[in-house]
KOLMI-451121 format. One record per residue: y, x, z of N, C-alpha, C, CB in turn. Coordinates in steps of 0.001 Angstrom, whole numbers, padded with zeros to 6 digits, always signed. Atoms other than C-alpha are relative to their C-alpha. Last residue first. Glycine has a CB too. Example, Ala and Ser with C-alpha at 12.3 -4.5 7.8 and 13.67 -1.06 7.14 Angstrom:
KOLMI-451121
-001190-000820-000060-001060+013670+007140+001090-000770+000730+000462+000414-001415-001190+000890+000000-004500+012300+007800+001200+000900+000000+000027-000992+001246
end
This chain:
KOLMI-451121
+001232+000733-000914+085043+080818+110768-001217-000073-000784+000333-001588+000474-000629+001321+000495+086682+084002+108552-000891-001102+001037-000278-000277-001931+001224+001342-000154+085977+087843+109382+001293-001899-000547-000796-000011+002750-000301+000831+000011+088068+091289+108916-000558-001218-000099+000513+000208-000436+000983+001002+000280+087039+094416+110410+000487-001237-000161-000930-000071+000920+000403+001424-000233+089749+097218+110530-001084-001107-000965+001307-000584+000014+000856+000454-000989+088992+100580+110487+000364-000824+000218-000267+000506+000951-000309-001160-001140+088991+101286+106872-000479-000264+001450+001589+000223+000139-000857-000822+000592+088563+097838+105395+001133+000923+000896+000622-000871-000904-000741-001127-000549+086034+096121+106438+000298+001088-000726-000567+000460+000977-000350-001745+000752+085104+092996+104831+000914+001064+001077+001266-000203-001722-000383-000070+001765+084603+089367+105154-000342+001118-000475+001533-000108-000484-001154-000918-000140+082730+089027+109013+000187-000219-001750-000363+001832+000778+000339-000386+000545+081889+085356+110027+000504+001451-000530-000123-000830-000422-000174+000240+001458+082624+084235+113331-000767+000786-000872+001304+000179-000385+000275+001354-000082+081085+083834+116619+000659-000532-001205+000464-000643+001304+001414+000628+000623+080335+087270+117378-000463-001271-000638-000781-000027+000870+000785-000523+000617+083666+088746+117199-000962-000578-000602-000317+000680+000532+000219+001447+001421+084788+086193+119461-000417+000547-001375+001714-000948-000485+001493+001317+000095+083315+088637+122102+000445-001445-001383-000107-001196+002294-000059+000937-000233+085950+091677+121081-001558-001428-000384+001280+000042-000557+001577+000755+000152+083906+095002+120212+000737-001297+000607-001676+000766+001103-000245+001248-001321+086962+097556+119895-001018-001021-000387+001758-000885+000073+000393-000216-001112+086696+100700+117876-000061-001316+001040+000792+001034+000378+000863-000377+000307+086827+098986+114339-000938+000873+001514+000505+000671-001226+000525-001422+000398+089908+097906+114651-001511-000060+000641+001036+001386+000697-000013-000888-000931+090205+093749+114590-000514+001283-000259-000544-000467+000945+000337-001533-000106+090777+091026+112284+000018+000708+001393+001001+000764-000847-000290-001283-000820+091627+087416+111930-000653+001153-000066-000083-000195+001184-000743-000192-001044+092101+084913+109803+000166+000797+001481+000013-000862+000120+000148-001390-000494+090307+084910+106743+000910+000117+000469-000231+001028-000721+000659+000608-001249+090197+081314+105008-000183+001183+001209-001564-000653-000463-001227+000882-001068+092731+082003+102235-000668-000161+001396+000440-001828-000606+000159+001040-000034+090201+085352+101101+000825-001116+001139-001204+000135+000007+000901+001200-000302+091108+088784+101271+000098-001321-000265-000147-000090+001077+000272-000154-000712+093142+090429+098598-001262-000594+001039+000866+000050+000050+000978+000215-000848+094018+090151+095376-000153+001027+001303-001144-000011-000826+000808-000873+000356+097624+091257+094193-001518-000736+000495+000461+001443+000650-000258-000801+001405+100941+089143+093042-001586+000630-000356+001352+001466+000230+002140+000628+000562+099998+086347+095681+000375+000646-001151-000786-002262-000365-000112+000656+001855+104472+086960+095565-001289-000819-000126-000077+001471-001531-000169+001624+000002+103797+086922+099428+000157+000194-001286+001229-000901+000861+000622+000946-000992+101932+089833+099514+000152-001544-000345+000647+000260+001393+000876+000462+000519+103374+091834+096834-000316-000943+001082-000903+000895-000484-000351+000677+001455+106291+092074+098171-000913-000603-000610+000423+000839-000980-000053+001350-000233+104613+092712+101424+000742-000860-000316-000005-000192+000860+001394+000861-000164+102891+096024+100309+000441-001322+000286-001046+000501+001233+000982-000263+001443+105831+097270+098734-000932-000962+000015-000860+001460-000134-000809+001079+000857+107847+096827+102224-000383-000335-001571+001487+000500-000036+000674+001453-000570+104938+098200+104181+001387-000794-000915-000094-000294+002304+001191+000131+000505+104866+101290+101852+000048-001651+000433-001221+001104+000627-000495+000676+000799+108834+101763+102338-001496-000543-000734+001127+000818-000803-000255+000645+000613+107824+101759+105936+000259-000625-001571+000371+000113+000505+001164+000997-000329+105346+104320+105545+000673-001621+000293-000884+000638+001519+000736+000265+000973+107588+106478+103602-000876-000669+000261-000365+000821-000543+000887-000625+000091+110251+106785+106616-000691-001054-001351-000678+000264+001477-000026-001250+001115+113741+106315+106396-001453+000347-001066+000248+001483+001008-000566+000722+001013+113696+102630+108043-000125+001230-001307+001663-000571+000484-000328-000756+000317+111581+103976+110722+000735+000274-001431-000791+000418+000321+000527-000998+001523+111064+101152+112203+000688+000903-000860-000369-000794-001078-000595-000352+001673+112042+098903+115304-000923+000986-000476+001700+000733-000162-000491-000925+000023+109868+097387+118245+000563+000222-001724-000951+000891+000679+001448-000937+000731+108677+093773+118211+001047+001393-000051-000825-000710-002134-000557-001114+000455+109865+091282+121100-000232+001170-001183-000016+000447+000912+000115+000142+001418+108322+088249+121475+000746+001412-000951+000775-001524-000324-001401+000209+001004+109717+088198+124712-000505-000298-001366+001062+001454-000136-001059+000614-001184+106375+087684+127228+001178+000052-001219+000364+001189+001785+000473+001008-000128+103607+089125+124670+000691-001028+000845-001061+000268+000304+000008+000518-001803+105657+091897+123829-000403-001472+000176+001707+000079+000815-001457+001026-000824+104798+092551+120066-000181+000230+001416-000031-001996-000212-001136-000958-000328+102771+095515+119510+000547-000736+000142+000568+000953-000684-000165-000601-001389+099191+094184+120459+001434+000988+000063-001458+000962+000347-000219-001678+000560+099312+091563+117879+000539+001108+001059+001228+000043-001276+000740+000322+001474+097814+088159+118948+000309+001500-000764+000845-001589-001013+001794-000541-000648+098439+088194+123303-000161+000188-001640-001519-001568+001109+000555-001062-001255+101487+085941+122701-001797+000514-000205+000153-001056+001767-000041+000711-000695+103097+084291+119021-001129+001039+001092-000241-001450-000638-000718+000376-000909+105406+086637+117453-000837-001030+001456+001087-000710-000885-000358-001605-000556+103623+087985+114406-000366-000228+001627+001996+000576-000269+001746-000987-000466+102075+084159+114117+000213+001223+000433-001190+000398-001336+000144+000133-001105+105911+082955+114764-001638-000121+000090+000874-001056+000463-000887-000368-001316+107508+085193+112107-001121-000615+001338+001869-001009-000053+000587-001244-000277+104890+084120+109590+000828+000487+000861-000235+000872-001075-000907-001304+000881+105953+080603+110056-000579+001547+000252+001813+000067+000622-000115+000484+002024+103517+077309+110329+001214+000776-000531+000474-002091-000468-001168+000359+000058+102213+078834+114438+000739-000253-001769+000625+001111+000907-000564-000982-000519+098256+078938+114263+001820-000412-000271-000694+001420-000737+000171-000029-000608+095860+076258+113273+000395+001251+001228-000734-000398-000451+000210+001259-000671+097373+074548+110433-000635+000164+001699-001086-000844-001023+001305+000540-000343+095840+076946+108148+000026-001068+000713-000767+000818+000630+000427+001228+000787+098836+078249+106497-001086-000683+000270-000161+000237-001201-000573+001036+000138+100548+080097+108949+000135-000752-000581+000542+000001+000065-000255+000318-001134+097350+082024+109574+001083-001077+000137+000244+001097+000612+001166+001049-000021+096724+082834+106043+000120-000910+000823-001220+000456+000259-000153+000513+001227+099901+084873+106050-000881-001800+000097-000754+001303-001173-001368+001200-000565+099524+086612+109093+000272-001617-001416+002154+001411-000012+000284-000010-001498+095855+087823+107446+001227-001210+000639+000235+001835+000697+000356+001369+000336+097608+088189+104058-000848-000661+001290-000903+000014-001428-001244+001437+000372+099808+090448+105705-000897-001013-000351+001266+000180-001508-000754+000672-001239+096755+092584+107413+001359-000832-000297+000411+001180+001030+000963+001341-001068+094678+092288+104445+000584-000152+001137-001656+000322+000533-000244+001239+001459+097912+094310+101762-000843-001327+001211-001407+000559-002281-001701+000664-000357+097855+096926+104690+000153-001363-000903+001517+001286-000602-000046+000829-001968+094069+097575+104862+001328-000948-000148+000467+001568+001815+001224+001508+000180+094043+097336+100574+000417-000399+001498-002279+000384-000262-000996+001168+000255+096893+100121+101159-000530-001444-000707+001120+000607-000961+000012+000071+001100+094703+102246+103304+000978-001079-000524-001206-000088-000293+001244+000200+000641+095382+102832+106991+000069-000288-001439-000684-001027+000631+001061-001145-000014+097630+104630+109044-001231-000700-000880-000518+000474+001738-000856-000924+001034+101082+102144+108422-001344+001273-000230+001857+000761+000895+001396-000266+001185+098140+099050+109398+000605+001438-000007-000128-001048-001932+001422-000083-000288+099474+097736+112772-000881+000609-000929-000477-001198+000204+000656-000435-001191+102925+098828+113357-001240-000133+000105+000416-000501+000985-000362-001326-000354+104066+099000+109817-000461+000024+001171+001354+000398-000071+000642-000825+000543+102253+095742+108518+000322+001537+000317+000099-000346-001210+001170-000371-000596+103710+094084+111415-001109+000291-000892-000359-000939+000863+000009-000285-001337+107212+094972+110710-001296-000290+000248+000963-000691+000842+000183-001890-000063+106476+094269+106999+000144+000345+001180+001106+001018-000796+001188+000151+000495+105253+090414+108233+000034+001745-000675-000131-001506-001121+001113-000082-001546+108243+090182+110445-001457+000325-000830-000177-001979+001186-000138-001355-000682+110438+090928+107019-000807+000102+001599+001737+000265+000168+000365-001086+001484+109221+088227+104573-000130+000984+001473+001646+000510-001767+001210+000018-000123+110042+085796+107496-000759+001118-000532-000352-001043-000438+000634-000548-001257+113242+087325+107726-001214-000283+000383+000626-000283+001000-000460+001054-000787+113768+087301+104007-000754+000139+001524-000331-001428-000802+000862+001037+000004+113499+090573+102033+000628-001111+001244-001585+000635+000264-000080-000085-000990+116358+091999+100429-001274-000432+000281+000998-000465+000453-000875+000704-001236+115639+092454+097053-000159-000373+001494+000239-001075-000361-000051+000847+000606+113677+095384+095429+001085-000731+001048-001334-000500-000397-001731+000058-000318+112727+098623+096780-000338-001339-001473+001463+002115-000385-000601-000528-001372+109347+099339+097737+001356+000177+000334-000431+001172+000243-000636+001545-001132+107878+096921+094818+000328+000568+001377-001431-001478+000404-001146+000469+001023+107418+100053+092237+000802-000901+001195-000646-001055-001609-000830-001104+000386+105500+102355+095103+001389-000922-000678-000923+001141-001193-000448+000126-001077+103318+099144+095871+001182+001139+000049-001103+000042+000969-000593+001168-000530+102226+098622+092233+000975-000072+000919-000792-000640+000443-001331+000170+000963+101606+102090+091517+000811-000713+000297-000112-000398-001181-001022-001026-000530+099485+102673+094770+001167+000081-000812-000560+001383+000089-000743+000338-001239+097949+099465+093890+000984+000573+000211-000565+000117+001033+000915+000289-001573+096449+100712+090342+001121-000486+001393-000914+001869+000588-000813-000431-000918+098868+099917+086937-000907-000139+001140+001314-000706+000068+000710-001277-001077+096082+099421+084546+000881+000909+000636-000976+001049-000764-000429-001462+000564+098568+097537+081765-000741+001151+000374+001342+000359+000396+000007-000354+001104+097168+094533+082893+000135+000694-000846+000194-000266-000202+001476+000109-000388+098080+095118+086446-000787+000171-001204-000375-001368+000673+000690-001891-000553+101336+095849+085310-001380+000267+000165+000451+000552+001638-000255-000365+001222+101916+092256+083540-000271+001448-000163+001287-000359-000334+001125+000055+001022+100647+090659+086487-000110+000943-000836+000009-001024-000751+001293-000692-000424+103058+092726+088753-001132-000540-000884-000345-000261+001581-000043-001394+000614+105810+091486+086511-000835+001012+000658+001372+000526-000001-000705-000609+001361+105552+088038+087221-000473+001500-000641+001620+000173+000359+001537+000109-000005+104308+088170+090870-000374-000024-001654-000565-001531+000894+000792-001660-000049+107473+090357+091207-001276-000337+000249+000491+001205+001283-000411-001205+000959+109847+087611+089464-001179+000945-000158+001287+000870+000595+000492+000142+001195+107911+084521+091061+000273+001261-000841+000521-001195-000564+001411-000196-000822+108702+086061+095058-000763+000008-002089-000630-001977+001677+000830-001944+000239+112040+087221+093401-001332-000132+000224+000484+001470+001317-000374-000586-001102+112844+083466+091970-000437+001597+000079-000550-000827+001079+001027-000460-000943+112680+082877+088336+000028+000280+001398-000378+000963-000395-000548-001798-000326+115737+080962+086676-001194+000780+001128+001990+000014+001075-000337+000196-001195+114730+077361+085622-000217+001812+000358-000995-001313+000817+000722-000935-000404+114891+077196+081491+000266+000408+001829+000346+001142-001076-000655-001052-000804+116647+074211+080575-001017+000609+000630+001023-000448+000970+000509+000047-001504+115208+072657+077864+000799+001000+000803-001620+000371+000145+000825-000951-000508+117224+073056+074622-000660-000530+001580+000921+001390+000055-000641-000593-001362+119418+069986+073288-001176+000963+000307+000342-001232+001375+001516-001212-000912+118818+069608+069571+000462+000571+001453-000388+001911-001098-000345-001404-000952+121392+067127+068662-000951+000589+000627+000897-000174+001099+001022+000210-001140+119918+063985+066170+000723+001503+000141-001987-000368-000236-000688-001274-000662+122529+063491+063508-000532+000063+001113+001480+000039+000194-000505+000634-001441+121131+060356+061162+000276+001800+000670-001621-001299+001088+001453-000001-000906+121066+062111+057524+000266-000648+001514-000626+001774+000245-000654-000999-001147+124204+061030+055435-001795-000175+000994+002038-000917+001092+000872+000376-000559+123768+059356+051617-000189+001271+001845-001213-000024-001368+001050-001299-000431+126741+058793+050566-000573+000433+000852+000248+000882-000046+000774-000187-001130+127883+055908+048803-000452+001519+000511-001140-000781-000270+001112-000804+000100+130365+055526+046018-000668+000545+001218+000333+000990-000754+000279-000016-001199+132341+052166+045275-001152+001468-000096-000563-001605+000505+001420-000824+000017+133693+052541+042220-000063+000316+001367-000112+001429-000979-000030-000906-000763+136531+049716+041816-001401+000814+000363+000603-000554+000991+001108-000658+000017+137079+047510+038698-000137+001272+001002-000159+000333-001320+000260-001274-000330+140081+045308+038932-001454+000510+000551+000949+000252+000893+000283-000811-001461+139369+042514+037174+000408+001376+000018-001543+000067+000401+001504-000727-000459+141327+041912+033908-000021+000028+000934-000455+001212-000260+000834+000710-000571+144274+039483+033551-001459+000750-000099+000107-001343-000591-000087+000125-000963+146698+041842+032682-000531-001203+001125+000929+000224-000160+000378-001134-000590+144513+043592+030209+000911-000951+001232+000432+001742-000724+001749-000523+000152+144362+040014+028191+000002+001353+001445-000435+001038-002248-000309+001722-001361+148772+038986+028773-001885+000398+000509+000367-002780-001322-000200-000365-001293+148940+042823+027206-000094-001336+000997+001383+000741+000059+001142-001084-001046+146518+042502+024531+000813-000307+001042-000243+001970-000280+001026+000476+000029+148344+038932+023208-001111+000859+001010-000248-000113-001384-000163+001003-001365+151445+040342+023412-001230-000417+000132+001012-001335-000055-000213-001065-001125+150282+043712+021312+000346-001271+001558+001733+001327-000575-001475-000415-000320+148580+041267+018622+000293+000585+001664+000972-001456-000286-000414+001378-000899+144972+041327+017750+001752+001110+000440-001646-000571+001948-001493+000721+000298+144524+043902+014789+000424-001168+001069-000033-000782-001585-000384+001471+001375+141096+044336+014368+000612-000261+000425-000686-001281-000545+000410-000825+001396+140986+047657+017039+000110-000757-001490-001626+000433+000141-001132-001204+000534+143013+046078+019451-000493+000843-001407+000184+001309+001359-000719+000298+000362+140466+043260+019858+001470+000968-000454-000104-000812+000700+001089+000715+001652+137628+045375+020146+001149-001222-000835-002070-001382+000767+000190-000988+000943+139130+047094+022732-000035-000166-001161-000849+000540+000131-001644+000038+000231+140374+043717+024863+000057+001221-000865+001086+000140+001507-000733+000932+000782+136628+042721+024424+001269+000433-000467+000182-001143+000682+000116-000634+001035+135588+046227+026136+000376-001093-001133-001347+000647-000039-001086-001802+000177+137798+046021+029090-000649-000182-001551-000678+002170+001306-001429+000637+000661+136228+042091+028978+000468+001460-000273+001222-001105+001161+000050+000549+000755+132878+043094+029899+001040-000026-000792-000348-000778+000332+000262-001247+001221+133801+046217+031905-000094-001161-001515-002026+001172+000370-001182-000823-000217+135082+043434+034332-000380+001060-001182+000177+000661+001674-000640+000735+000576+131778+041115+033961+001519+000553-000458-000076-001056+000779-000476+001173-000477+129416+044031+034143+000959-001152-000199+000207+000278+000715-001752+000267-000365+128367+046403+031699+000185-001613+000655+001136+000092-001766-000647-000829-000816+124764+047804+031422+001285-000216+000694+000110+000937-000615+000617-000763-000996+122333+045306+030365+000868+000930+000855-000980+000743-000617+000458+000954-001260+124574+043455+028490-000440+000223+001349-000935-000626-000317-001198-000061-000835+125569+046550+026402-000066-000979+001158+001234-000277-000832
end
């Protein structure tokens, strides 16, 4: 009993033991009212409360959306013409976005949809090189460089908003800027048709011709 009962249980069980052989009733009650009070303290045992906060997931843009979900086609053995068909309606495009289908419709709309895909990445390249104007609007735009602007206004004629060769150049330059599809190479900056023999021609390198344009790099 030693082992188990403290000083308070001690005595509870004295004042038992005396009731049982006869100790007198004044005697117990002066005894019980000098016992400890005996209180059961009971613990419990609580895990620390760590809150699982989630990462916040950052909301895709359209350029990431439809480079996104053109992978995922590609993979599937979706060819170009699929590709560019799906991405011919989507969100608006932005006005840079949109000088770059304006001069995939006036300079490629007759040629293959590899040509059309190399003449955006072309503008493209151009306002990333550092050595041409640093918006695709103002490579379109800048004089003497695409023979349908007006080299004096900057002017570029409208498009046939109905027609199936715009909704090609708007396909084609979804993909474009997403970098959804291969094309030419970042260093490949200019081109020219295939009838015309310009002298700087000779003084670069050529990449690839595609249809009748010839495309080169320094």
């Amino acid at each position: 009993m030693k082992k188990f009962l403290g000083a308070g249980s001690a005595s509870a069980f004295a004042v038992a033991v005396t009731l049982t052989v006869g100790g007198s009733g004044q005697a117990l009650a002066q005894q019980v009212s000098q016992l400890p009070m005996v209180q059961a303290v009971v613990k419990t045992a609580t895990a620390p409360s760590t809150p699982i906060v989630a990462s916040p997931v950052a909301p895709l843009n359209s350029d990431q959306a439809v480079a996104r979900e053109a992978s995922l086609l590609q993979r599937a053995g979706w060819p170009l013409y699929a590709l560019v068909d799906k991405f011919s309606a989507g969100a608006p495009l932005t006005d840079q976005a949109n000088c770059i289908a304006v001069a995939v419709y006036h300079e490629a709309r007759g040629e293959s949809l590899e040509g059309q895909l190399a003449v955006a990445k072309v503008i493209m390249n151009r306002a990333a090189s550092g050595k041409y104007p640093a918006s695709w609007c103002g490579v379109v735009k800048q004089p003497w460089q695409f023979s349908f602007v007006n080299p004096r206004s900057g002017y570029m004629p409208s498009v046939d908003e109905a027609s199936a060769s715009w909704r090609k150049a708007l396909g084609v330059t979804r993909l474009a800027v997403a970098n959804a599809v291969q094309s030419v190479p970042s260093d490949c900056l200019w081109y020219h048709a295939d009838y015309v023999a310009p002298s700087w021609g000779r003084r670069l390198n050529k990449v690839n011709k595609i249809g009748a344009h010839i495309f080169y790099k320094a």
